[in-house]
Short mmCIF file of the C-alpha atoms (twelve columns), coordinates in Angstrom:
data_MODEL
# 
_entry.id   MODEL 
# 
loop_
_atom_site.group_PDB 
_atom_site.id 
_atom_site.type_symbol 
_atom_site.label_atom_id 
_atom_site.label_alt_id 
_atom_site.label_comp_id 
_atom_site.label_asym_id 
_atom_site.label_seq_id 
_atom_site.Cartn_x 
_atom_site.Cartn_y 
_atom_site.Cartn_z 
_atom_site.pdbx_PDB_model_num 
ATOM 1   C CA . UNK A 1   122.366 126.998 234.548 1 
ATOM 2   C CA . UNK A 2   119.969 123.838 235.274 1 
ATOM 3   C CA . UNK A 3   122.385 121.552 233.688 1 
ATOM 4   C CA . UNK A 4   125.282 123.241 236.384 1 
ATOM 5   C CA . UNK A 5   122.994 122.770 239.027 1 
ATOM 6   C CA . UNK A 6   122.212 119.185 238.557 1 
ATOM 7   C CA . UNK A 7   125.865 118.722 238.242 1 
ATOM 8   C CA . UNK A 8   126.523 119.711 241.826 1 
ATOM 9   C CA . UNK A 9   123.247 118.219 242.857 1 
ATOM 10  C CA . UNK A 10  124.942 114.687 241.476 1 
ATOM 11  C CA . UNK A 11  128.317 115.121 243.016 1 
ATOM 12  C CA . UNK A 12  126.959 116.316 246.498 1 
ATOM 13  C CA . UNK A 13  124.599 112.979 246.472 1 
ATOM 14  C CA . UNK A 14  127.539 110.870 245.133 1 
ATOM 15  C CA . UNK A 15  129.943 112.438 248.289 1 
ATOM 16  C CA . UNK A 16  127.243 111.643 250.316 1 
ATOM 17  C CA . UNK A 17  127.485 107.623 249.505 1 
ATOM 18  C CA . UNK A 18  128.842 105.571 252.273 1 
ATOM 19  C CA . UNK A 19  129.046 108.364 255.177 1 
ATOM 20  C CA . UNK A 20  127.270 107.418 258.333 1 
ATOM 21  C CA . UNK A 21  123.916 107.819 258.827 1 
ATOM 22  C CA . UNK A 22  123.522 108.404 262.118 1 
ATOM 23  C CA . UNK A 23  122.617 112.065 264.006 1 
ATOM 24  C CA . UNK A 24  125.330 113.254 266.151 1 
ATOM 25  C CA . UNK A 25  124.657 112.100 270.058 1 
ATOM 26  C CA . UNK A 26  126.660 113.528 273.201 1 
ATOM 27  C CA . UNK A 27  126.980 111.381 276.107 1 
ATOM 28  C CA . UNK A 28  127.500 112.303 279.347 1 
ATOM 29  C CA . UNK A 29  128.549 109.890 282.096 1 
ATOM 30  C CA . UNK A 30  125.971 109.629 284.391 1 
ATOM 31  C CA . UNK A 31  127.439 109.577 288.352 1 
ATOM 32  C CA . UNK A 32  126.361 107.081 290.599 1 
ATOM 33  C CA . UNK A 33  124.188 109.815 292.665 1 
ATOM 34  C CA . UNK A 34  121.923 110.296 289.267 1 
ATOM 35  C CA . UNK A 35  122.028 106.725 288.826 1 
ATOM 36  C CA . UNK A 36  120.325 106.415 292.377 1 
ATOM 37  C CA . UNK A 37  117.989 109.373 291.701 1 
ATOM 38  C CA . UNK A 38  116.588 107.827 288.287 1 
ATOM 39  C CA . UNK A 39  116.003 104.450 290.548 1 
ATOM 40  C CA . UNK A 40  114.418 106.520 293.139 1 
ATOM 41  C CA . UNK A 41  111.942 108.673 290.441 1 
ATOM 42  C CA . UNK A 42  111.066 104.540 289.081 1 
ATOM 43  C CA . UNK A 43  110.612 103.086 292.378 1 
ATOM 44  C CA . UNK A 44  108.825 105.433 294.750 1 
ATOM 45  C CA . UNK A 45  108.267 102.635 297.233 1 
ATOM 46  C CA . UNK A 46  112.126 102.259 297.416 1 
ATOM 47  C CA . UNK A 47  112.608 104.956 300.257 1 
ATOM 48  C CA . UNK A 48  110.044 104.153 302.606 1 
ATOM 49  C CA . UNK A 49  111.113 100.452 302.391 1 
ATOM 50  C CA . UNK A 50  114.776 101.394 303.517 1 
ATOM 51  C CA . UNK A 51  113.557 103.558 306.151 1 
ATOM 52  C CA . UNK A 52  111.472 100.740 307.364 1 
ATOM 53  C CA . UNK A 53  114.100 97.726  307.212 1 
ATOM 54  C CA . UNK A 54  116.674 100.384 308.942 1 
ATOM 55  C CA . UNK A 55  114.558 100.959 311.534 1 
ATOM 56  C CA . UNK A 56  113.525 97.223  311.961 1 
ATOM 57  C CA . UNK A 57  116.977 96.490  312.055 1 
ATOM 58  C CA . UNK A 58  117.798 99.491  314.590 1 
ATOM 59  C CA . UNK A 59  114.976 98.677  317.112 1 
ATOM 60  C CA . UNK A 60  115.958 94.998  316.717 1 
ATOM 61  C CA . UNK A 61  119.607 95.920  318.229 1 
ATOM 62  C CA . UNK A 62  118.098 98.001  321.035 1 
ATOM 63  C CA . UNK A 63  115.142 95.984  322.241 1 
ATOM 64  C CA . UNK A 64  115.494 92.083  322.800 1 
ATOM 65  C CA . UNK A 65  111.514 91.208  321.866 1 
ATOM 66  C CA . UNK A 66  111.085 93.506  319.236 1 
ATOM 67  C CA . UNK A 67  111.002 90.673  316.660 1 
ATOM 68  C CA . UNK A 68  108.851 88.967  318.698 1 
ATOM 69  C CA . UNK A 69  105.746 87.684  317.049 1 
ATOM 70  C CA . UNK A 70  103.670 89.364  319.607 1 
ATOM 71  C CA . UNK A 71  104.833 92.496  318.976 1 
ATOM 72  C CA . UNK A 72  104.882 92.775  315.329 1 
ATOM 73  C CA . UNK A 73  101.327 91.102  315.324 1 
ATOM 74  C CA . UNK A 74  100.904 93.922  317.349 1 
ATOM 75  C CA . UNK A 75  102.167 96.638  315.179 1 
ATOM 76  C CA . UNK A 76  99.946  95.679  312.760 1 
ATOM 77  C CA . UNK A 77  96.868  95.886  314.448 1 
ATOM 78  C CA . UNK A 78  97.580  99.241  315.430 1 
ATOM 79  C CA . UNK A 79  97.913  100.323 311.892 1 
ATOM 80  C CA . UNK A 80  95.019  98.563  310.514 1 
ATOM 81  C CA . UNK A 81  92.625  101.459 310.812 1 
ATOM 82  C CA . UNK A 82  95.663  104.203 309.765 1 
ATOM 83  C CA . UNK A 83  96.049  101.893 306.833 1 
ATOM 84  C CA . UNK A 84  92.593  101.887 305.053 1 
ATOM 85  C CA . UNK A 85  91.960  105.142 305.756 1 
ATOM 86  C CA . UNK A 86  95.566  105.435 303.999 1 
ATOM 87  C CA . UNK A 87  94.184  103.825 300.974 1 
ATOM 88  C CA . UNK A 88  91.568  106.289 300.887 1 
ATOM 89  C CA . UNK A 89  93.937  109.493 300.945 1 
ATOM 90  C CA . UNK A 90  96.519  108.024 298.502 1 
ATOM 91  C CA . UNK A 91  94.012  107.779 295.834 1 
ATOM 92  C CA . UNK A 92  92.927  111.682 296.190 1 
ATOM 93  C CA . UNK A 93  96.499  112.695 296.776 1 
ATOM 94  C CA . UNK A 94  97.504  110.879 292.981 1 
ATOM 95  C CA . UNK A 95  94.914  113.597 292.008 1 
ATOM 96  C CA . UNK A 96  96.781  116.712 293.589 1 
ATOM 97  C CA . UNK A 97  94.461  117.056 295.793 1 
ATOM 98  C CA . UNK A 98  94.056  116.319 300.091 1 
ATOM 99  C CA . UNK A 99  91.013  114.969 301.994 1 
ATOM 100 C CA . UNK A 100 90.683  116.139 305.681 1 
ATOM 101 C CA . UNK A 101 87.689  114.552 306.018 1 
ATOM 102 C CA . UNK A 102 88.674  110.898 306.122 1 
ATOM 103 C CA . UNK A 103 88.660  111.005 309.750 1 
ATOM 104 C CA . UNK A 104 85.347  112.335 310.081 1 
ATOM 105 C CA . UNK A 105 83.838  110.193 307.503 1 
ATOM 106 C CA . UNK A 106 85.127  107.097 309.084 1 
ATOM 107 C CA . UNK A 107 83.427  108.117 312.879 1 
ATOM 108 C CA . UNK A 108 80.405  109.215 311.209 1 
ATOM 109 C CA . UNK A 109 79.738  105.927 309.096 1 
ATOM 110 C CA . UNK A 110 80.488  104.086 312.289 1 
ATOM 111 C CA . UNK A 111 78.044  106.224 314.512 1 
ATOM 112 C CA . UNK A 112 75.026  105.516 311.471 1 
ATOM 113 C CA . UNK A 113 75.431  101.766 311.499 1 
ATOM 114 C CA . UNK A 114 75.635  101.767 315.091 1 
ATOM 115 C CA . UNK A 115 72.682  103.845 315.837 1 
ATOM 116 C CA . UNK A 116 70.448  102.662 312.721 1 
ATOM 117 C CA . UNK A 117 70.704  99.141  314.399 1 
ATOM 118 C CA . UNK A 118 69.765  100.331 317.742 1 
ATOM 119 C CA . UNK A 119 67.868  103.190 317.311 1 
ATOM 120 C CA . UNK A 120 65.778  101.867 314.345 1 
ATOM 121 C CA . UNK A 121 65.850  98.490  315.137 1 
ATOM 122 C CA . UNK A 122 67.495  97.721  311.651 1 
ATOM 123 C CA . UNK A 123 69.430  94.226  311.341 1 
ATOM 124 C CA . UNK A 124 73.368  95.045  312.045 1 
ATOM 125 C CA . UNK A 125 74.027  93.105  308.287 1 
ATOM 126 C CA . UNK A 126 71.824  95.814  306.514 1 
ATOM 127 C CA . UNK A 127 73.168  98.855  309.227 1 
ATOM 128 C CA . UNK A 128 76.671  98.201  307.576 1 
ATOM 129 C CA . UNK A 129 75.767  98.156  303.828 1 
ATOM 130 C CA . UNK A 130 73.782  101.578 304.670 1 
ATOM 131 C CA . UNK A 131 76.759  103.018 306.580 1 
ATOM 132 C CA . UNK A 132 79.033  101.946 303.854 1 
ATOM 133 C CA . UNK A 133 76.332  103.580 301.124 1 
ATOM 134 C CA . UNK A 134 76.441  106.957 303.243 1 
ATOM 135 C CA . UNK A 135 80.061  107.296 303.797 1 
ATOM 136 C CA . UNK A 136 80.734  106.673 299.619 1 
ATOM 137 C CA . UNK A 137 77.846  109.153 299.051 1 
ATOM 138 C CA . UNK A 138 79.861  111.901 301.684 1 
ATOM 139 C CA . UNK A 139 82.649  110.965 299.924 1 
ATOM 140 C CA . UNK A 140 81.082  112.104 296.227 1 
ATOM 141 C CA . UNK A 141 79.685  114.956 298.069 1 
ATOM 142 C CA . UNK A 142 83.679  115.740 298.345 1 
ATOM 143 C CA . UNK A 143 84.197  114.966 294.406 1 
ATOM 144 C CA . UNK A 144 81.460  116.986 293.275 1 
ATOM 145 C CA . UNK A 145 81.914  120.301 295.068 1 
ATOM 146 C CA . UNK A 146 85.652  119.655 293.649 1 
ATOM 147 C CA . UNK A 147 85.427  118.477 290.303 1 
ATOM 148 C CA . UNK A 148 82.042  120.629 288.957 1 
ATOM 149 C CA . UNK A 149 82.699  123.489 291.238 1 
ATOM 150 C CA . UNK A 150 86.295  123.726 290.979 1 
ATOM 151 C CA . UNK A 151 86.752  124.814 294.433 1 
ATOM 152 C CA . UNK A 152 90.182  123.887 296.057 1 
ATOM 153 C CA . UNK A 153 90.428  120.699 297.599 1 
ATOM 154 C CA . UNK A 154 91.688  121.298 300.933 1 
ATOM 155 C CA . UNK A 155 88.709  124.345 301.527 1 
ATOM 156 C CA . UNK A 156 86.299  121.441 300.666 1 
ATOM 157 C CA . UNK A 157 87.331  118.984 303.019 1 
ATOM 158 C CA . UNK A 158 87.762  121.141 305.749 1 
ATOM 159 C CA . UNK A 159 84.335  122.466 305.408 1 
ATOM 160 C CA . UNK A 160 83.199  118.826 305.329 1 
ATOM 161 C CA . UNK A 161 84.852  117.659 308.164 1 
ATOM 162 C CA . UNK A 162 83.968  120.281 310.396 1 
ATOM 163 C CA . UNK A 163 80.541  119.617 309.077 1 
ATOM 164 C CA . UNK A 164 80.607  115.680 309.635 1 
ATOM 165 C CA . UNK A 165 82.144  115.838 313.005 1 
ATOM 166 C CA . UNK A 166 79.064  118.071 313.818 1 
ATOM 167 C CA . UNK A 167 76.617  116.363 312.290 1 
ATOM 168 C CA . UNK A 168 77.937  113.063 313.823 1 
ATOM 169 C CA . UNK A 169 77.604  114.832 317.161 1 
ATOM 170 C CA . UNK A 170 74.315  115.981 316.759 1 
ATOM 171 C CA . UNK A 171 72.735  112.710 315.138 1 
ATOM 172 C CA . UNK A 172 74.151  110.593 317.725 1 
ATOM 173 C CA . UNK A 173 73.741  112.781 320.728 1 
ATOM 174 C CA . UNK A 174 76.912  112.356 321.810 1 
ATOM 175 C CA . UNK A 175 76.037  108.473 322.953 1 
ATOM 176 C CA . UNK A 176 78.259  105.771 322.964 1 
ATOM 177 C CA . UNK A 177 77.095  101.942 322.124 1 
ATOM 178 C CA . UNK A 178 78.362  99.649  324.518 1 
ATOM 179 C CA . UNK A 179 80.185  96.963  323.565 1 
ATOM 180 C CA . UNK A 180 78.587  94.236  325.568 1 
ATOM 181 C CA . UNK A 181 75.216  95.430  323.629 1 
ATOM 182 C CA . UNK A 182 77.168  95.389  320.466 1 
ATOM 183 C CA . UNK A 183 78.215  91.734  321.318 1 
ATOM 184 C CA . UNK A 184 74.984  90.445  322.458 1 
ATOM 185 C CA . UNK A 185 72.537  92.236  319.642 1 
ATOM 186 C CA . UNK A 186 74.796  92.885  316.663 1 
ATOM 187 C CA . UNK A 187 77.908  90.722  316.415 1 
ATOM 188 C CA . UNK A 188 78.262  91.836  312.882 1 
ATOM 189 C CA . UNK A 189 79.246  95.026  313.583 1 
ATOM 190 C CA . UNK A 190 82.531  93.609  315.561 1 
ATOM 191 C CA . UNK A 191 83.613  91.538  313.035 1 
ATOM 192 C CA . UNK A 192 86.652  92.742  311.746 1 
ATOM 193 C CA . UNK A 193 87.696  92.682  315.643 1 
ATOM 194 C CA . UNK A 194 87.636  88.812  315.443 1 
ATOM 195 C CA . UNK A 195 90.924  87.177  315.201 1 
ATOM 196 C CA . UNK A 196 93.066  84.064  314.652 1 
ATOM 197 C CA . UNK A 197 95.522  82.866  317.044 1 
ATOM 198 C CA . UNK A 198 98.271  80.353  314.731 1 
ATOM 199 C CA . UNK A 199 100.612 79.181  317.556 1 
ATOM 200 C CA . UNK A 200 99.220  82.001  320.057 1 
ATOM 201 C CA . UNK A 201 99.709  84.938  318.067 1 
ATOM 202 C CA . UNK A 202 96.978  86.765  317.912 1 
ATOM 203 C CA . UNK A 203 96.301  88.225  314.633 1 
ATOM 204 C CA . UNK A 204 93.249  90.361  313.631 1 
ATOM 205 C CA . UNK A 205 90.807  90.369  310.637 1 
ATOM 206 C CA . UNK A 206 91.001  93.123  310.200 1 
ATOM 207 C CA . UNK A 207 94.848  92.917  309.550 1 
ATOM 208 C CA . UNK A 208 94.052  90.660  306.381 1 
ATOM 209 C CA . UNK A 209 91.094  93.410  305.297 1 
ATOM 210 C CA . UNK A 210 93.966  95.916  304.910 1 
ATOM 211 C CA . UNK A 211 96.660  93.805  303.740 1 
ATOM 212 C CA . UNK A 212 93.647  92.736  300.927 1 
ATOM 213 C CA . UNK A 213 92.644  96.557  300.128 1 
ATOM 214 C CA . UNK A 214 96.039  97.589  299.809 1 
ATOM 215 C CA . UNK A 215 96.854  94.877  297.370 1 
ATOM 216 C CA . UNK A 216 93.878  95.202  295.663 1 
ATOM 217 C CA . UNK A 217 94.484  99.099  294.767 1 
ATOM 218 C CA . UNK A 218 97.702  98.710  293.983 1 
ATOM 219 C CA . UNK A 219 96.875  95.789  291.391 1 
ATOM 220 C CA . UNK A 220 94.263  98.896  290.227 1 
ATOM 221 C CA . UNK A 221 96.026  101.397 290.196 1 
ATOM 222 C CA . UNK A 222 99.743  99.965  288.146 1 
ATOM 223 C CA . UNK A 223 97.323  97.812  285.808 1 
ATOM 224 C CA . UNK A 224 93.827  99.436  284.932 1 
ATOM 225 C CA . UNK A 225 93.210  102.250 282.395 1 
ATOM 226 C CA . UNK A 226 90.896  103.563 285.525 1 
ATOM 227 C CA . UNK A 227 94.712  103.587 287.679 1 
ATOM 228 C CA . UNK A 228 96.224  105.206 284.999 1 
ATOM 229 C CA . UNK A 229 93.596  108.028 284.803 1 
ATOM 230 C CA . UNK A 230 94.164  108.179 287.932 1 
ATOM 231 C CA . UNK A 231 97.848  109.332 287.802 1 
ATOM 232 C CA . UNK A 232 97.308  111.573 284.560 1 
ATOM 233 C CA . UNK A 233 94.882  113.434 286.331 1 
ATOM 234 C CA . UNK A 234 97.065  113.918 289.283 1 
ATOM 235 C CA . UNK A 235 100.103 114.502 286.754 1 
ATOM 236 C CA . UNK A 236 98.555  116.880 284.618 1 
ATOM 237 C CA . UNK A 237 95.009  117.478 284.016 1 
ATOM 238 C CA . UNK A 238 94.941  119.588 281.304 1 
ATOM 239 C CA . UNK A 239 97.244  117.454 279.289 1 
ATOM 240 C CA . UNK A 240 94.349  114.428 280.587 1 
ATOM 241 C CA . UNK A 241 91.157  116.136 279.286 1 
ATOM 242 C CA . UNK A 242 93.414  116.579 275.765 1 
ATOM 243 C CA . UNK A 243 93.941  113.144 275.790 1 
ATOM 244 C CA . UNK A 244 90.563  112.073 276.123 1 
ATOM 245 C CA . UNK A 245 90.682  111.359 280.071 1 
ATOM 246 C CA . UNK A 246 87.568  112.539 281.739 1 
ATOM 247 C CA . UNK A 247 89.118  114.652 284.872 1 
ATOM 248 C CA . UNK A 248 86.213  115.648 286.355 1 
ATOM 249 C CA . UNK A 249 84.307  112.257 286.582 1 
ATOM 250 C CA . UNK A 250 87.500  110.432 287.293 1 
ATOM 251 C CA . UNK A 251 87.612  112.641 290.400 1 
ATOM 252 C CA . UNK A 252 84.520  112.449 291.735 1 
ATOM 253 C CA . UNK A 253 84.892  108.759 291.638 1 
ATOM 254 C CA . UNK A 254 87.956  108.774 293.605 1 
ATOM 255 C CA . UNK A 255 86.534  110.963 295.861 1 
ATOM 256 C CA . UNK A 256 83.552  108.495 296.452 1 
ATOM 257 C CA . UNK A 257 85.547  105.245 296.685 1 
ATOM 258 C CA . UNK A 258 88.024  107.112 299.403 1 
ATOM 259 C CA . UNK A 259 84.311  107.391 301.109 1 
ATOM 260 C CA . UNK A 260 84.094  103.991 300.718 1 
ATOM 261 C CA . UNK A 261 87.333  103.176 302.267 1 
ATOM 262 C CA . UNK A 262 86.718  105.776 305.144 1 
ATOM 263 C CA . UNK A 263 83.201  103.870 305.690 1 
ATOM 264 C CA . UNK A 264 85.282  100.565 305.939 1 
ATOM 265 C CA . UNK A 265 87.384  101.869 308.151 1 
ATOM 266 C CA . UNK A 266 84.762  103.276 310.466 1 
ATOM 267 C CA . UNK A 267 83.156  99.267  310.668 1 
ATOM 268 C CA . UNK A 268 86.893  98.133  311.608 1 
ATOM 269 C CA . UNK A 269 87.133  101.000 314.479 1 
ATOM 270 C CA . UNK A 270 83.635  98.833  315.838 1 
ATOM 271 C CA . UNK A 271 85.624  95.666  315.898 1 
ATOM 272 C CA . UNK A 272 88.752  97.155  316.847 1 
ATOM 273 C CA . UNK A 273 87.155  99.210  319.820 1 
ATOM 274 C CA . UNK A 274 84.393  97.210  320.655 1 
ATOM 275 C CA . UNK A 275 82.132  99.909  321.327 1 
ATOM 276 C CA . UNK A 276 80.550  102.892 318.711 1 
ATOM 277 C CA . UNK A 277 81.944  106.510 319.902 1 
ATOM 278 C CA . UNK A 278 80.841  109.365 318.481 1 
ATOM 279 C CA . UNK A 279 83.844  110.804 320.381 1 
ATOM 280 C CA . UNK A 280 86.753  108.411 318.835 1 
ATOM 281 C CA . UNK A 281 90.046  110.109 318.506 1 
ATOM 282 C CA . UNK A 282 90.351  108.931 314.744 1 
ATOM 283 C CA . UNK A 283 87.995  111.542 313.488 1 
ATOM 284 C CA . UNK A 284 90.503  114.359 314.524 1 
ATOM 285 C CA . UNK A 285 93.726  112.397 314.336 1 
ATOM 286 C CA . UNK A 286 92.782  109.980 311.415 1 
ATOM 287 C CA . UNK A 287 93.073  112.968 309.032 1 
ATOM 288 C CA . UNK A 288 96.953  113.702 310.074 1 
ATOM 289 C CA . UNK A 289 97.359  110.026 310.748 1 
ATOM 290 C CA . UNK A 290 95.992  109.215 306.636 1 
ATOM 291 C CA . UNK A 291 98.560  111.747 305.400 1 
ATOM 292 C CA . UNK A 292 101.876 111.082 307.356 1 
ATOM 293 C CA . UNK A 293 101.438 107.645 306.158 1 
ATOM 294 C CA . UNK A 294 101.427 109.198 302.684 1 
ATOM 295 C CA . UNK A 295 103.779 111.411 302.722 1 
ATOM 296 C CA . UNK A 296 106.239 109.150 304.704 1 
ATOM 297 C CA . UNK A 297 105.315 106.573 301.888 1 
ATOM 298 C CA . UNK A 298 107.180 108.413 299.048 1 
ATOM 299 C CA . UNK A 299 103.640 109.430 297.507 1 
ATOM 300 C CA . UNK A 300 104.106 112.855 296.047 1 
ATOM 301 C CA . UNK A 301 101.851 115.842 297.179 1 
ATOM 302 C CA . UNK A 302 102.009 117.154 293.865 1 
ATOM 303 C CA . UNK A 303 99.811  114.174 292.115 1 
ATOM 304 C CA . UNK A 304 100.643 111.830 289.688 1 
ATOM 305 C CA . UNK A 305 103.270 109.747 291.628 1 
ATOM 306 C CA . UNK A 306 103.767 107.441 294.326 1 
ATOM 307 C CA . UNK A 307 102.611 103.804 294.909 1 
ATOM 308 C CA . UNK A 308 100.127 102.726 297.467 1 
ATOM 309 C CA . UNK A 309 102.420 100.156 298.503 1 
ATOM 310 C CA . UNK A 310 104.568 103.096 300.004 1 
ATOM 311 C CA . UNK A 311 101.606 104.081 301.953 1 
ATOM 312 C CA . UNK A 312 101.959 100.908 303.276 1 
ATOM 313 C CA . UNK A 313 105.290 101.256 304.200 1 
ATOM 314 C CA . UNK A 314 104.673 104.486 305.565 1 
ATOM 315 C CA . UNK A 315 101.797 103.491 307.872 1 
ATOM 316 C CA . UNK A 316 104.250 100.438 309.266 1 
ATOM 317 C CA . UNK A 317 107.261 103.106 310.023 1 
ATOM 318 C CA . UNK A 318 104.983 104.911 312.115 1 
ATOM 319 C CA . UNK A 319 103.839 101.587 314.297 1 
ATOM 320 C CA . UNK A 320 107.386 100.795 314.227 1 
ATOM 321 C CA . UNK A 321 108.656 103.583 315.522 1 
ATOM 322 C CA . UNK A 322 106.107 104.052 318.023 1 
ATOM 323 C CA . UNK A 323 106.054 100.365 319.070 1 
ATOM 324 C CA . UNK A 324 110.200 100.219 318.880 1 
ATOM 325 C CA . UNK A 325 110.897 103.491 320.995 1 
ATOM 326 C CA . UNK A 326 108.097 102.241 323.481 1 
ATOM 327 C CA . UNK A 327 110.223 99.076  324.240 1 
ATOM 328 C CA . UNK A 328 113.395 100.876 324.427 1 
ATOM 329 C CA . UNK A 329 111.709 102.759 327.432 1 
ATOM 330 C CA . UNK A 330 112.153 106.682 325.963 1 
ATOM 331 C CA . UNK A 331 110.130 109.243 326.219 1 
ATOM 332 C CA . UNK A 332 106.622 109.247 323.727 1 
ATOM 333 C CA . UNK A 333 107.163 112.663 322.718 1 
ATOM 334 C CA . UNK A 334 110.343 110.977 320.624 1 
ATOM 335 C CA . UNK A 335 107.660 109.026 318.481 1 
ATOM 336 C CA . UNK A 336 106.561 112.636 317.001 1 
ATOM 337 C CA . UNK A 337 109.687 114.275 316.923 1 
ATOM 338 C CA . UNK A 338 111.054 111.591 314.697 1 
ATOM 339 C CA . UNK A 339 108.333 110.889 312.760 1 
ATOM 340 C CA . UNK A 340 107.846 114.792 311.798 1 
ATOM 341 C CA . UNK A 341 111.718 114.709 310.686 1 
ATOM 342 C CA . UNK A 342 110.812 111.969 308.734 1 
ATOM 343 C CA . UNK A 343 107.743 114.276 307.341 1 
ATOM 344 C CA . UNK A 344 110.303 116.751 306.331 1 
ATOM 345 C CA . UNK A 345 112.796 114.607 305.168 1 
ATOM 346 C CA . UNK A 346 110.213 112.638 302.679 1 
ATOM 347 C CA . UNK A 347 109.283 116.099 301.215 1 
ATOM 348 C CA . UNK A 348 112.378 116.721 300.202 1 
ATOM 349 C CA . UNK A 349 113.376 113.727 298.826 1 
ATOM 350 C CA . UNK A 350 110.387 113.774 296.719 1 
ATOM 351 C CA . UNK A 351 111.798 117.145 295.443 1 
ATOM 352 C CA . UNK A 352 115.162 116.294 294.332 1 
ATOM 353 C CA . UNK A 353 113.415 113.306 292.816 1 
ATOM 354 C CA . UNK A 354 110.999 115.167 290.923 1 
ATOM 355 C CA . UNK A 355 114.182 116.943 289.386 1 
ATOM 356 C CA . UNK A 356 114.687 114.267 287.032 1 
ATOM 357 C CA . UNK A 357 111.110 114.814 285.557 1 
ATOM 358 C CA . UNK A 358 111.914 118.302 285.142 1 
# 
């Protein structure tokens, strides 16, 4: 019986000589349209950045000084605030999560360097490390209520914000620094309003200041183990902490540096305004402001994917639009009809994109 089996044992192993070796594979002809959606899921920067040369090119056509180095000088400036504090919400929305408090972070930091100079007699050079300290420590205060109490992200930063904005109103009794003051006793705190003017165009510091964060964070975020903690926690947590990626402290720490960010941003609304206003709309628009860049930029709501360098884009679709459709002469209210289409519109092109994950 042994000597049978060994027998056909021999012969199946001799039959088996020469055949090919390789598994069986089925290959299906991918279309063009799943062609463009794999690019898409690879390049999440790609749609904001044809949404922004389109409408470049568009508002080119219909205005004759749109490409004017005035006005896109211009554009930027008006996004320089939206932009850091879009550095700040892209990092927490990698994480699945939202921050409503940017806003209200960014007026409050500004208030406490303000009124710590003046009030306390503090030099304007220490006033802004302080106010940059305090807005990173709200910021934590964000991470920790998150992370160790594992309450929901968007109840914890509207409680804070509510909390800031009242807090800021109450600390600085609702006065306003003037900027002549500002100028005369604590020039530091307008600095990132200071500009250069190559051949007449006036360009801001605070211009480069984003342009530099934005860079920076996206070198961070594509290239450090940090950046990719980052997305795995955003991505999926549970398969993180398996992997030996501390969740919890990874998001208290982005939750502190968006503080830091929002802190920033508050100095640059000093430069950028002049003046320190407890009142400034950015601490109930910044919020709303922070996240249409986002979303606009291709960055997914759901964590784990996106590129800051879409937030960029996003921001600059917004100033274009608004900029463009002022020069054309139309009515303002087109700005946020267009721009919430384009809200929609991003949200759903992150979900057919997300298909090819699934």
């Amino acid at each position: 019986m042994s000597n049978d089996a060994r027998s056909v044992s021999g012969s199946y192993e001799a039959g088996l000589k020469g055949a090919a070796e390789a598994v069986a594979e089925f290959h299906e002809p991918e279309s063009a349209l799943k062609k463009l959606q794999h690019w898409l899921h690879q390049t999440p920067s790609a749609v904001p950045m044809i949404v922004l040369v389109v409408a470049l090119l568009v508002f080119g056509a219909l205005a004759d000084n749109f490409f004017k180095a005035g006005t896109l000088s211009t554009i930027l400036q008006q996004i320089a605030i939206v932009g850091i504090l879009g550095c700040a919400q892209t990092i927490v929305v990698l994480t699945a999560g939202i921050d409503l408090s940017v806003g209200a972070i960014a007026v409050f930091s500004s208030v406490l360097m303000g009124q710590i100079t003046f009030r306390y007699g503090v030099p304007a050079e220490l006033s802004i490390v302080i106010g940059l300290i305090l807005g990173t420590a709200m910021g934590a205060l964000n991470g920790i209520l998150i992370a160790r109490l594992r309450l929901p992200p968007f109840i914890v930063t509207l409680g804070t914000w509510q909390i800031l904005l009242a807090a800021n109103f109450i600390y600085s009794a609702n006065e306003t620094i003037r900027s002549s003051d500002i100028a005369e006793q604590a020039a530091a705190l307008q600095f990132w309003g200071y500009s250069i003017n190559p051949g007449g165009v006036k360009i801001l510091y605070a211009v480069f200041l984003m342009i530099a964060l934005v860079a920076i964070m996206a070198y961070v975020l594509r290239h450090t183990a940090w950046g990719r903690h980052v997305y795995a926690t955003g991505d999926d947590p549970a398969a993180a902490e398996l992997a030996g990626v501390p969740t919890k402290k990874v998001l208290v720490q982005v939750y502190a540096l968006a503080g830091l960010f929002c802190a920033i941003a508050g100095w640059v609304m000093i430069g950028r305004f002049g003046s320190v206003s407890p009142t400034a709309s950015t601490g109930q628009l910044g919020n709303i402001q922070s996240i249409t860049a986002v979303v606009i930029g291709g960055i997914s709501l759901f964590g784990g994917r996106g590129s800051i360098v879409g937030m960029f884009f996003g921001a600059l679709i917004v100033g274009v639009f608004e900029m463009g459709l002022r020069l054309v002469g139309t009515d303002p209210q087109w700005t946020f009809f267009l721009i919430g289409a384009l809200i929609i519109f991003a949200v759903a092109v992150d979900q057919w994109i997300r298909k090819v994950a699934g």
